[in-house]
C-alpha positions in Angstrom: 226.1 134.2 83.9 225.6 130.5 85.0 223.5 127.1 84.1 219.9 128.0 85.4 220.2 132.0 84.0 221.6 130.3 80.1 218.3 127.3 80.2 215.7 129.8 81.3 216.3 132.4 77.7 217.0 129.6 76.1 213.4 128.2 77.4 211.6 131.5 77.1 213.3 132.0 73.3 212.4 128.6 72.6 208.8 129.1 72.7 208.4 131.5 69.8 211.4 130.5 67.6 212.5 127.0 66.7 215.8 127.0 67.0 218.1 128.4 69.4 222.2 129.5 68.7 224.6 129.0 71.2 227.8 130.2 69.6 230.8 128.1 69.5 228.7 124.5 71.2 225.4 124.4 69.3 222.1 125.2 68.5 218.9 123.7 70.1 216.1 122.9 67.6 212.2 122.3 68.0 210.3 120.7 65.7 207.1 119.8 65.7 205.4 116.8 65.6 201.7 115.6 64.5 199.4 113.7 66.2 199.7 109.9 65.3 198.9 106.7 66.9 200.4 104.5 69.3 200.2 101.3 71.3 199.5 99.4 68.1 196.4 102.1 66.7 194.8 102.0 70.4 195.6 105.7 71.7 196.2 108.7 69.7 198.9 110.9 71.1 198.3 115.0 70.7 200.7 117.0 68.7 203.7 118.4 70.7 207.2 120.1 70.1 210.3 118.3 70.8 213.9 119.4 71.6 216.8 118.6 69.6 220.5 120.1 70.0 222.3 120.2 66.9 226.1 120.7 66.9 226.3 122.8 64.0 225.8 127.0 64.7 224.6 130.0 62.3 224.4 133.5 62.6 222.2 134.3 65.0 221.9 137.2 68.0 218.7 136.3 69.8 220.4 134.8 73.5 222.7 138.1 73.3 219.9 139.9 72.7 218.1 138.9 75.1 220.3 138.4 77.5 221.5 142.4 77.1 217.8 143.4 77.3 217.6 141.6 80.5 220.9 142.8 82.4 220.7 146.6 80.9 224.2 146.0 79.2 225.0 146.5 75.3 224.8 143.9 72.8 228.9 143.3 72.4 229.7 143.4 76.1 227.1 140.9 76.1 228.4 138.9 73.1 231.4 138.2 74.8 229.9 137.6 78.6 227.9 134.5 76.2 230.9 133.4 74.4 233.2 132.8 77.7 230.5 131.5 79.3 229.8 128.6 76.3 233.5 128.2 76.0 233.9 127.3 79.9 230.5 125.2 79.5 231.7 122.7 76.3 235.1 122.1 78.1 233.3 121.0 81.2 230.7 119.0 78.8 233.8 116.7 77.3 235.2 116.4 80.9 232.0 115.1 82.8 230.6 114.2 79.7 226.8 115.7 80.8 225.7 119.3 82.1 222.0 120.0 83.4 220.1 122.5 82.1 217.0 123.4 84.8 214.0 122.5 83.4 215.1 121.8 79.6 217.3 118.6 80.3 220.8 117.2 80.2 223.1 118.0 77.4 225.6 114.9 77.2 228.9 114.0 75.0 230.1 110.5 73.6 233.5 109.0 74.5 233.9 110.9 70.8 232.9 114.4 72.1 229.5 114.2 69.7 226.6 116.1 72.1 223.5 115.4 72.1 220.6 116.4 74.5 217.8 114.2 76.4 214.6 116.6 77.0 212.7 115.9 80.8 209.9 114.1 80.3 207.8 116.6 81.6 208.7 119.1 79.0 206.1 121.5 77.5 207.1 123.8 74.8 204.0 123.9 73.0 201.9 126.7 74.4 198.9 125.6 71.9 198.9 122.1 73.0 197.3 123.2 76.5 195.4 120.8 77.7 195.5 118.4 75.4 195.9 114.6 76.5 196.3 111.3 74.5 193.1 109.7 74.0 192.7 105.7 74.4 190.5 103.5 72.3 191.0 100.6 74.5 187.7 99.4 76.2 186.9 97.6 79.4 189.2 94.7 79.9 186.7 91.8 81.0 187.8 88.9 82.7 187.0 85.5 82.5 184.4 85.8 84.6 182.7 88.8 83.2 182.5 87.1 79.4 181.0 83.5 81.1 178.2 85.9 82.5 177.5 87.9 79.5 177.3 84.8 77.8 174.7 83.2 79.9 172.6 86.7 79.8 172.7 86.0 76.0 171.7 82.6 76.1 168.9 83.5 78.8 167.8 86.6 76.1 167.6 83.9 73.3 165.5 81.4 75.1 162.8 83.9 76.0 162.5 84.9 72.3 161.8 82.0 71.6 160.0 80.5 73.9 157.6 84.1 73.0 155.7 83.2 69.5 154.7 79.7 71.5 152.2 82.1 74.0 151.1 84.3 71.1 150.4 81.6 68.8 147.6 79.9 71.4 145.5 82.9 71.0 144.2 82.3 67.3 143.7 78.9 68.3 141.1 80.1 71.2 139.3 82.0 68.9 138.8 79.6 66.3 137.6 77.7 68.7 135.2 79.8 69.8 133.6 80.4 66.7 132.7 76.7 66.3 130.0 76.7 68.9 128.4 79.9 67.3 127.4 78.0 63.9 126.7 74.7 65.1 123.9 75.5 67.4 122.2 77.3 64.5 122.4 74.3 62.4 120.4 71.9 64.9 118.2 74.5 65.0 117.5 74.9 61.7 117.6 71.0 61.8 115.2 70.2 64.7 112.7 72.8 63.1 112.5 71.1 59.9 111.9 67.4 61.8 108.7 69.0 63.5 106.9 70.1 59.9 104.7 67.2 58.3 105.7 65.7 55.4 102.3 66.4 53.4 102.4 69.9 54.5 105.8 70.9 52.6 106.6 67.9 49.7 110.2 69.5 49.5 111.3 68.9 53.1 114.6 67.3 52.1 115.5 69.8 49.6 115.2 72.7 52.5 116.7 70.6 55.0 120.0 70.4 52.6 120.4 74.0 53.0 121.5 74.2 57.1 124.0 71.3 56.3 125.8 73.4 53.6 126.0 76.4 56.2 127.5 74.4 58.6 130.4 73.2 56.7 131.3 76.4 55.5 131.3 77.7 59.0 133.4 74.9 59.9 136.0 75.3 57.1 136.6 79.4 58.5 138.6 78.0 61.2 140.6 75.8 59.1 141.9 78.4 56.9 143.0 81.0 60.0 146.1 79.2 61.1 148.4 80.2 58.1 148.5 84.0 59.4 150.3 82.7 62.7 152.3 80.0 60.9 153.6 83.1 59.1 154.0 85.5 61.7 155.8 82.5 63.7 158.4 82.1 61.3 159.4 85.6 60.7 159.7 85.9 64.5 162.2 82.9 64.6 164.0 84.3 61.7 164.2 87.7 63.6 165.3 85.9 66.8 168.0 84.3 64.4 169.5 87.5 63.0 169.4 88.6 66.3 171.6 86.2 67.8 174.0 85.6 65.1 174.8 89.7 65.2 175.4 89.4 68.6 177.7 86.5 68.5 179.6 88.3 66.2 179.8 91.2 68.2 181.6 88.8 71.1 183.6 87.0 68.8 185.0 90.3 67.5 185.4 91.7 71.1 186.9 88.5 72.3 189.6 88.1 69.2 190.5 92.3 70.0 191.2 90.9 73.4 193.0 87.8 72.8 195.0 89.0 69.4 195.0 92.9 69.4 197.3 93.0 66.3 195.3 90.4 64.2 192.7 93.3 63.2 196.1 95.7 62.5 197.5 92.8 59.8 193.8 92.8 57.9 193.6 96.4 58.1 197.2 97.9 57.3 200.0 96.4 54.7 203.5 95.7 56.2 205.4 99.1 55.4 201.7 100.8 57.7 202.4 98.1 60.4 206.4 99.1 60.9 205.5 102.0 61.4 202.9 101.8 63.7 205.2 99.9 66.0 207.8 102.8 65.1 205.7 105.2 66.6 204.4 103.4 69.6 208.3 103.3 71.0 
């Protein structure tokens, strides 16, 4: 037996089981752990397994097992092939103090003979986790540059609003004004007609002539009337355009404050014990 032929069963065992005994050094542990958040609530990491070695052993055949499976030798002969082997291995372990295990890790000792084992980065032992990757929430990083133009675009979209309602409110004006001339020339009509009948003819002339001037003031007090609609209708567009504008300013004060301060949003939204550990789980 050697190094590479001991980390590959303990690899393939690993996968199915979480633990692992190697009599007489230790036993190799996976647990599992949840997705959670890191980089101060900005990614979410996927769940995973991670790879512990415990110095304490139990009872526990698998590695022999497996190991007798795979050479076609019985289970004792290959109970004591393990047990020289792991003997030979934990003297050399308090010697150089760390031993490499092919694509598991390295196993190390403290100046006090206490192991434990650092896992390869690249280690995948969680055969349900394919594929999965951690997710940011972190948008766009704008520069300086980008925020004084979106700014200006802003400020251009808030001056066209309003400079809108101005145009649309001439219109009404044009019409009332149009309807003046329609009345009045009735009225001199009406007028000029009653100047040519004699007086002796029609006794009552300047009762009937009263009648055209009443029509034409009430003509001309239509018009008068018709601006309140677009006063109206002018206002609720510049308190439209207000609402507008305010939501959007808020939108780039909040984006601008994420940048600037990203854990300011983390202290309104989480207590103390929520923030510690947070930052405990983004190292």
């Amino acid at each position: 037996m050697d190094i590479d032929l001991l980390s590959k069963m303990v690899k393939e065992l690993i996968l199915d089981n979480d633990k692992v005994v190697l009599p007489g050094l230790g036993t190799f542990v996976a647990e599992f752990v949840p997705a959670a958040f890191s980089d101060r609530g900005f990614t979410i990491n996927p769940p995973y397994r991670k790879l512990y070695f415990r110095t304490w052993t139990g009872q526990d055949r698998a590695l022999a097992e497996l190991y007798s499976r795979s050479n076609g030798i019985s289970p004792d002969v290959a109970e004591r092939v393990l047990a020289d082997f792991l003997s030979e291995l934990k003297t050399v372990l308090k010697e150089k103090k760390t031993v490499v295990f092919p694509g598991l890790g390295r196993l190390r000792a403290t100046k006090e003979n206490n192991f434990f084992f650092v896992p390869e980065e690249d280690l995948d032992i969680y055969p349900e986790g394919v594929g999965l990757a951690p997710i940011s929430l972190k948008s766009h990083q704008e520069t300086r540059e980008e925020v004084a133009a979106a700014m200006g675009e802003l400020k251009t979209l808030i001056v066209h609003k309003d400079e809108g309602p101005v145009e649309t409110d001439e219109i009404p004006a044009e019409t009332g004004q149009k309807q003046e001339p329609e009345e009045c020339p009735a009225a001199e009509t009406d007028i000029a007609e009653d100047a040519d009948i004699p007086e002796d003819a029609v006794p009552e002339a300047p009762a009937a002539s009263e009648e055209p001037t009443v029509t034409v003031d009430t003509a001309a007090s239509v018009p008068a009337d018709t601006p309140a609609a677009p006063v109206r209708s002018r206002r609720l567009v510049y308190v439209t355009v207000a609402v507008i504008a305010v939501a959007v300013l808020a939108v780039v004060l909040f984006v601008l404050l994420s940048r600037l301060n990203p854990g300011l949003f983390d202290q309104m939204l989480y207590n103390e014990d929520q923030l510690r550990v947070l930052d405990y789980l983004s190292e």
